[in-house]
C-alpha positions as CSV (number, residue, x, y, z in Angstrom):
1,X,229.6,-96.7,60.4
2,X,229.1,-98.4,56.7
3,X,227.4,-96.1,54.3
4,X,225.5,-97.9,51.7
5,X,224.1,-96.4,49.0
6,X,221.6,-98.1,46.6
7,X,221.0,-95.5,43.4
8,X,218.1,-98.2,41.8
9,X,216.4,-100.6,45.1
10,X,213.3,-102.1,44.4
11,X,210.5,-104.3,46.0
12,X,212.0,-108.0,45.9
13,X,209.3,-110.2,45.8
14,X,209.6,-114.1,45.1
15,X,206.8,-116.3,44.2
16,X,207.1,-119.8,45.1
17,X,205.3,-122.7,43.0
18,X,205.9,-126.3,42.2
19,X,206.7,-125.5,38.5
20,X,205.5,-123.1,35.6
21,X,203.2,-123.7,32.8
22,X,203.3,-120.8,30.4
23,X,200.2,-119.2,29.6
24,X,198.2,-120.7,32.4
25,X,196.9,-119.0,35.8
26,X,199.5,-119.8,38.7
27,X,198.3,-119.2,42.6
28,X,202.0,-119.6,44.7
29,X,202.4,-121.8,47.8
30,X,203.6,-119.1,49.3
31,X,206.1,-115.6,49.0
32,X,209.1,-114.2,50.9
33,X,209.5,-109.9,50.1
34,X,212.1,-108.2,51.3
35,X,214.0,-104.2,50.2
36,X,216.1,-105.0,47.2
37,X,219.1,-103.9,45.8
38,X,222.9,-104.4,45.9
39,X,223.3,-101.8,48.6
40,X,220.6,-102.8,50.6
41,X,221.6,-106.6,50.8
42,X,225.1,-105.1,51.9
43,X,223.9,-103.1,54.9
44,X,221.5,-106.1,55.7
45,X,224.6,-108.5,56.1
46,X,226.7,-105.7,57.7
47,X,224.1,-105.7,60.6
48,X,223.8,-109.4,60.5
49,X,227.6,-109.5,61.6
50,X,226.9,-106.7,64.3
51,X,228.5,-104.0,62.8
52,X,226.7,-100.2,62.6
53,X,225.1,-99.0,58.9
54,X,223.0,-97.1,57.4
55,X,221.7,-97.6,53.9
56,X,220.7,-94.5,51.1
57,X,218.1,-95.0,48.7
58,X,216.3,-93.4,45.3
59,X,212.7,-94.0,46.3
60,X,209.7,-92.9,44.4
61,X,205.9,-93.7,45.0
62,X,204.0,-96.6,47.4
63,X,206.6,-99.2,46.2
64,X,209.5,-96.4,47.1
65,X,208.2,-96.3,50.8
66,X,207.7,-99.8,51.2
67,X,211.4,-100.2,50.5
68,X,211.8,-97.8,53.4
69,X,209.7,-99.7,55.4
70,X,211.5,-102.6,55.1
71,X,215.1,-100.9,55.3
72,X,214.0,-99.5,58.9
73,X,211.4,-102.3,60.6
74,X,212.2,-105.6,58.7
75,X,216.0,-104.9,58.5
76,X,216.3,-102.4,61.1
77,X,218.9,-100.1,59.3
78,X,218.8,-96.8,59.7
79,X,217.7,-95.5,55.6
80,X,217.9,-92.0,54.3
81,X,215.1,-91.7,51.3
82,X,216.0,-89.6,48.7
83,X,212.3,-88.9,46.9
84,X,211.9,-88.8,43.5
85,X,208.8,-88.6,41.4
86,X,209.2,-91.6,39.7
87,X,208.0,-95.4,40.7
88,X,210.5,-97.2,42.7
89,X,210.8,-100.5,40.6
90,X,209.6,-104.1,42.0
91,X,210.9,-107.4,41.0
92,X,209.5,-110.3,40.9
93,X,211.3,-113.8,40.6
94,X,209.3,-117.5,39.6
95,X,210.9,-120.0,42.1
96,X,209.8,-123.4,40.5
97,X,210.7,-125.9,43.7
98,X,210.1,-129.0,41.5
99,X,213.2,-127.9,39.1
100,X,214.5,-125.3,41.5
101,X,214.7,-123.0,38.8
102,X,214.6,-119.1,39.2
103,X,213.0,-116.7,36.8
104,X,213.1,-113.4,37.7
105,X,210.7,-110.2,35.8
106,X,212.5,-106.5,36.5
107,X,210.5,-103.4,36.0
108,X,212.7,-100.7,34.8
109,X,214.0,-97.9,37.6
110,X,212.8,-94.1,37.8
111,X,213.6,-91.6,36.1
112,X,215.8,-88.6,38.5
113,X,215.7,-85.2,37.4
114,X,218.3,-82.6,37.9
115,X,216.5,-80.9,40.7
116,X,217.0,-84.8,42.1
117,X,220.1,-85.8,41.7
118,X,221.5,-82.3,43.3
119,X,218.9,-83.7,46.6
120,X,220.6,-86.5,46.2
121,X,224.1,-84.7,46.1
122,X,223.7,-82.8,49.1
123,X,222.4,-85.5,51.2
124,X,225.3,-88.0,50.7
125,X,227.6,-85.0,51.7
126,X,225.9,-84.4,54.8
127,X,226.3,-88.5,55.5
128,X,229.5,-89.0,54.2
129,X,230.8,-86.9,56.9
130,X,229.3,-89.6,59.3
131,X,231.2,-92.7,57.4
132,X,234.1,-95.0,57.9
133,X,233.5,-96.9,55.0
134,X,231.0,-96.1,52.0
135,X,230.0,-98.7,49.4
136,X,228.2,-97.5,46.0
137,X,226.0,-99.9,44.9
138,X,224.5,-101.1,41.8
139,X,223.3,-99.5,38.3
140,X,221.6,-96.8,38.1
141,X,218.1,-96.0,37.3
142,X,218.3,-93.4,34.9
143,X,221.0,-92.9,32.0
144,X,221.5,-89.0,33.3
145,X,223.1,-90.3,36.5
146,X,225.7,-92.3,34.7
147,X,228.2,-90.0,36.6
148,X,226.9,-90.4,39.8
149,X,229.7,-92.4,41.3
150,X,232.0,-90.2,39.9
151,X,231.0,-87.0,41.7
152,X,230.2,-88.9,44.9
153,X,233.6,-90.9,44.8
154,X,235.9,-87.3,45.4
155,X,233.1,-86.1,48.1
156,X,233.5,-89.1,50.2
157,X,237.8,-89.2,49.9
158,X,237.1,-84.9,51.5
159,X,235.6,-86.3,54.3
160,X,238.3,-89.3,55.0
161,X,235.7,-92.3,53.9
162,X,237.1,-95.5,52.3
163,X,235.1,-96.2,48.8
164,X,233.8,-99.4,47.4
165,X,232.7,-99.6,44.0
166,X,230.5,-102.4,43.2
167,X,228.5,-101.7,39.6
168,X,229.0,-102.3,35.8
169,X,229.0,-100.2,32.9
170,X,229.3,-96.8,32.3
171,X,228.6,-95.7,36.0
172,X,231.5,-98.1,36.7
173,X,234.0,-97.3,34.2
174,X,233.3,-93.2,35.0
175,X,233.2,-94.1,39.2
176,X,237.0,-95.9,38.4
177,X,238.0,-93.0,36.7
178,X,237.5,-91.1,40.3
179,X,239.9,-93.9,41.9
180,X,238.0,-95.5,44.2
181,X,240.0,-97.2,47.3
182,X,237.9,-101.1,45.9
183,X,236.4,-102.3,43.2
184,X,235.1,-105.7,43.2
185,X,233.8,-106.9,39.4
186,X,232.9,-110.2,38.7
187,X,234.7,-111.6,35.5
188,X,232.2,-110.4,32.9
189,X,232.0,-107.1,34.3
190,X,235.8,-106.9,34.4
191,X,235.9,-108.3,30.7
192,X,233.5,-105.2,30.1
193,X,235.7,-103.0,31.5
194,X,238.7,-103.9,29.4
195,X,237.6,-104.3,26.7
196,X,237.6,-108.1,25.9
197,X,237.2,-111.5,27.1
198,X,238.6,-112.9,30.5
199,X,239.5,-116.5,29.7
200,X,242.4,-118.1,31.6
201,X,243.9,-116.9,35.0
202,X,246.3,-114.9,33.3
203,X,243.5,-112.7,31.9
204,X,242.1,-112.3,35.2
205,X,246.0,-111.4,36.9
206,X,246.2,-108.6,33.9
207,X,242.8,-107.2,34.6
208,X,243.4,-106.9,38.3
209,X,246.7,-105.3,37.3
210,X,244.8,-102.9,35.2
211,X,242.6,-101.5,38.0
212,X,245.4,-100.6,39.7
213,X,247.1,-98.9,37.2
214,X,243.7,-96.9,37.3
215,X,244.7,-95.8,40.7
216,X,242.5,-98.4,42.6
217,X,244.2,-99.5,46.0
218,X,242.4,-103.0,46.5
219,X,240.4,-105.8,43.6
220,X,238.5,-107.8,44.7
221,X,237.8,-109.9,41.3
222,X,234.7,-112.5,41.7
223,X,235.5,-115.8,40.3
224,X,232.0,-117.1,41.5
225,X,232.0,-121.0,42.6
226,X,236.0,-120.3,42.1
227,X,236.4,-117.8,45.1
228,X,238.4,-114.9,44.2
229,X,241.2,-112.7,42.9
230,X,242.6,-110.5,46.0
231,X,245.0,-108.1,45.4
232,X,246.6,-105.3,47.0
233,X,249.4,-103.0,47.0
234,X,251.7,-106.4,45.7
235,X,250.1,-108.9,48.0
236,X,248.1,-110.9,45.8
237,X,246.2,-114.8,46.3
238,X,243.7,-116.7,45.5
239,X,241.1,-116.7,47.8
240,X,238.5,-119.8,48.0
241,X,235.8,-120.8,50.0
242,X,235.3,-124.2,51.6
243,X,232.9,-126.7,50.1
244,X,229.4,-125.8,51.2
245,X,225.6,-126.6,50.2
246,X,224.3,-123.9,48.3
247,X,220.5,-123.1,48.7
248,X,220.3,-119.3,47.1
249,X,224.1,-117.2,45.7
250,X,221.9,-114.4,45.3
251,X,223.6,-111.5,47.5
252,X,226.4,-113.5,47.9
253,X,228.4,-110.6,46.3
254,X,226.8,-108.1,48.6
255,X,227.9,-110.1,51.6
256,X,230.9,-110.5,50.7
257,X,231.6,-106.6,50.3
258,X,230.0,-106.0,53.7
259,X,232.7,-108.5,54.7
260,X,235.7,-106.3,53.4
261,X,233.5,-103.2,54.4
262,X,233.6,-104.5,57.8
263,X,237.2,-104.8,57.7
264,X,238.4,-101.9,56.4
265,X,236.2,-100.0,58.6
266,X,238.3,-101.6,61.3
267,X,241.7,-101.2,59.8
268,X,242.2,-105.1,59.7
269,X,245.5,-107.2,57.3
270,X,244.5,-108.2,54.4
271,X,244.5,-111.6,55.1
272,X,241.7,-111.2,57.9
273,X,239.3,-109.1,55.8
274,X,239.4,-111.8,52.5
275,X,238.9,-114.4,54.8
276,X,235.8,-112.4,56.3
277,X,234.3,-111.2,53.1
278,X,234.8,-115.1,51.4
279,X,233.1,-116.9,54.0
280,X,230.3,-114.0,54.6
281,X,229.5,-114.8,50.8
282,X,229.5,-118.9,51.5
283,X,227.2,-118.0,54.4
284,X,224.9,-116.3,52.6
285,X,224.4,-118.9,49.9
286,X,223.8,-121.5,52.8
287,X,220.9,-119.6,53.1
288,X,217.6,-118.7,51.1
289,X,217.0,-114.7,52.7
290,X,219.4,-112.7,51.6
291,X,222.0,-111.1,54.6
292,X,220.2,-113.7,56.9
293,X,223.6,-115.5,58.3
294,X,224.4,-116.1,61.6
295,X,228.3,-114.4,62.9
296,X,229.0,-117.7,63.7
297,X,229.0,-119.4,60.8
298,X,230.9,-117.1,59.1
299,X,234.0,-117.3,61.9
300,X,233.6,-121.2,61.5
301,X,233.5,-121.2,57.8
302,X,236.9,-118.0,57.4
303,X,238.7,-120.2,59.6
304,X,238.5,-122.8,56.7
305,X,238.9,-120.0,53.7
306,X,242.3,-121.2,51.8
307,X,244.6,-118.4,50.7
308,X,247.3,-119.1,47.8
309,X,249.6,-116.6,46.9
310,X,250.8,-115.5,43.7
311,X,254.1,-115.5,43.2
């Protein structure tokens, strides 16, 4: 299976009104609510496509187990709590449909005490044992688990699992130091990660190239509307998506890591599992719910993914 885990998930609720006037009383049309976090919207799209997962959370509180809720009945993934004292976070985002403009309000995440963190620990050793492929997911909650990724990354290479490492700042930086087998930053989280701005393609080619002098087997560098920077062990393209009509991006980065999840779970070529997690992405932009794609679509739109190799 997929192994997700989500260190800081939250209640994602979205409001939906006409447009905003700031300082007066809004009642929305209507709301949609569904178990956030980067982890979570990864296993979601992993079971859209068919494929077996499970998803581990940091839960705290009512919030924490309406998360759960959602994980297991909504979703209908398989999700192994780890319960904390602290208040799972919700947050909320201002749709306005007249200027289709999103604002969204984050509480801040839990605190996780030592006692936690070692529950935590002992759980995702137990579960990595389980996994093909495990994908760490997001920032975490509390400054003292800044070295999470780091001390789950070498657990889940003892028992044979693949990593993905999809975060940004110091939990990234320490969880590359631990060499997982797949990052996939976006530009400004690469240009955080070394150190300076990211402005032309060669910038881009030298920060991919700097991952894998880290010891990183595959990049996966997010160029947004652009596609994508693919690049392993010397095969490396340019990977875009067709031309689509985009109704919500948000989780399209998740998607598209449940798409390479998928096939490195199945020990697929390279050139299959871009074209997977490029068009998984597209799909999921089509779309408003996030991981709410049908497989279809997303064979119809990887057929028309264009590769261009670097030289």
């Amino acid at each position: 299976m997929i192994l997700t885990l989500t260190p800081n998930p939250c209640v994602d609720k979205t409001l939906f009104l006409e447009q905003v006037t700031l300082g007066k009383k809004h009642v929305a049309d209507r709301y949609s609510c569904v178990p956030g976090g980067k982890g979570s919207n990864v296993s979601r799209a992993v079971k859209a496509l068919g494929h077996p997962t499970a998803a581990m959370v940091i839960v705290g509180g009512p919030p924490g187990d309406h998360v759960v809720q959602m994980i297991e009945e909504d979703d209908g993934v398989p999700c192994h709590p780890i319960w904390v004292a602290g208040m799972t976070r919700t947050i909320t985002t201002v749709l306005e449909t007249g200027p289709h403009r999103q604002t969204p309000l984050f509480e801040p995440g839990p605190a996780v005490s030592a006692a936690e963190k070692n529950d935590l620990i002992a759980q995702f050793r137990e579960l990595a044992t389980k996994a093909r492929v495990i994908t760490l997911n997001g920032t975490v909650p509390d400054p003292r688990l800044q070295d999470l990724y780091a001390t789950l990354i070498p657990i889940a290479k003892e028992n044979g699992a693949i990593t993905v490492l999809d975060a940004h700042g110091p939990e990234f930086a320490a969880g590359v130091k631990a060499q997982p087998y797949m990052v996939k930053p976006n530009l400004h989280e690469a240009a955080e990660w070394v150190g300076h701005p990211l402005t032309h393609m060669t910038d881009y080619l030298e920060a991919v190239e700097a991952y894998h002098e880290a010891g990183v087997i595959l990049v996966v560098l997010s160029l947004g509307a652009d596609g994508a920077i693919v690049s392993e062990e010397g095969d490396c393209f340019h990977a875009r998506s067709p031309e689509i009509k985009e109704i919500n991006a948000v989780g399209s980065g998740d998607a598209l890591v449940a798409g390479f999840a998928i096939g490195l779970m199945q020990d697929e070529d390279l050139e299959t599992i871009t074209r997977r997690g490029i068009a998984a992405g597209a799909a999921n932009a089509m779309c408003w719910d996030i991981g709410h794609f049908a497989p279809a679509e997303v064979d119809r739109l990887a057929e028309q993914v264009t590769l261009t190799r670097f030289a």
